[in-house]
C-alpha positions, 0 to 999 in steps of 0.5 A: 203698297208694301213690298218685302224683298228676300236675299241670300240663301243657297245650299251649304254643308251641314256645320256650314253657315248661311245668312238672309236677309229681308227689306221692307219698302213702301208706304211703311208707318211703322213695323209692328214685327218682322222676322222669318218663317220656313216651310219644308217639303210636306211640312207646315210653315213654321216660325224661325224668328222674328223681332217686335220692340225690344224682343226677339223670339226663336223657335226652340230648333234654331236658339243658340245657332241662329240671330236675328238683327233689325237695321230699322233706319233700312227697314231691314231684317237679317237672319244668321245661320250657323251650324246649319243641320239637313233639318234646316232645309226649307224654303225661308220666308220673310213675314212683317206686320206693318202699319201703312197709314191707318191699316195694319196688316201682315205681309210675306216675302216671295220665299228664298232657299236654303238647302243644307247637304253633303 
C-alpha cells in the first residue's frame, strides 16, 4: 500500500512565497512520475508540475515562479512557489504514478491549501 503525505501551504500576500512538499511510502518499486496538480474553487483540476526521469514540466502559469526538486533517496517531491498571484489560490494535490511490485497505478495525495490574499 502506498501512501502520499502533503505538507506546507497556507495563506500569504500576493509577490510572497510558499512551498509544499509531498513523500511517498509504502511498497514503492519505483516512482514513474511525481508532481503537483491544483484545483481552484469551480475550477478543474489542473497540472502545476511534475518530474519523470530526467525531465520536468510546468504548466505555462507558473514557468519561471515555481520549482519542482525530487529527494529520490526520500521518496519525495517539493514544490516552490515564488511571486505567488491571487490566481494561484487553490487546493494543491500532490499525484505519483508508482509501480508497487507488478501493478503501476496513480496515486493522489489528500490535498493542502494555498491561499494568496491581501
Amino acid at each position: 500500500q502506498v501512501q502520499l503525505v502533503e505538507s506546507g501551504g497556507g495563506l500569504v500576500q500576493p509577490g510572497g512565497s510558499l512551498s509544499v512538499a509531498c513523500q511517498a511510502s509504502g511498497n514503492i518499486f519505483f516512482i514513474n512520475r511525481m508532481g503537483w496538480y491544483r484545483q481552484a474553487p469551480g475550477k478543474q483540476r489542473e497540472l502545476v508540475a511534475h518530474i519523470t526521469t530526467g525531465r520536468i514540466t510546468y504548466a505555462e502559469s507558473v514557468k519561471g515562479r515555481f520549482t519542482l526538486a525530487r529527494d529520490n533517496a526520500k521518496n519525495l517531491v517539493s514544490l516552490q512557489m515564488n511571486s505567488l498571484k491571487p490566481a494561484d489560490t487553490a487546493v494543491y494535490y500532490c499525484n505519483a504514478l508508482i509501480t508497487t511490485d507488478q501493478v503501476t497505478r496513480e496515486y493522489w495525495g489528500q490535498g493542502t491549501q494555498v491561499a494568496v490574499s491581501s
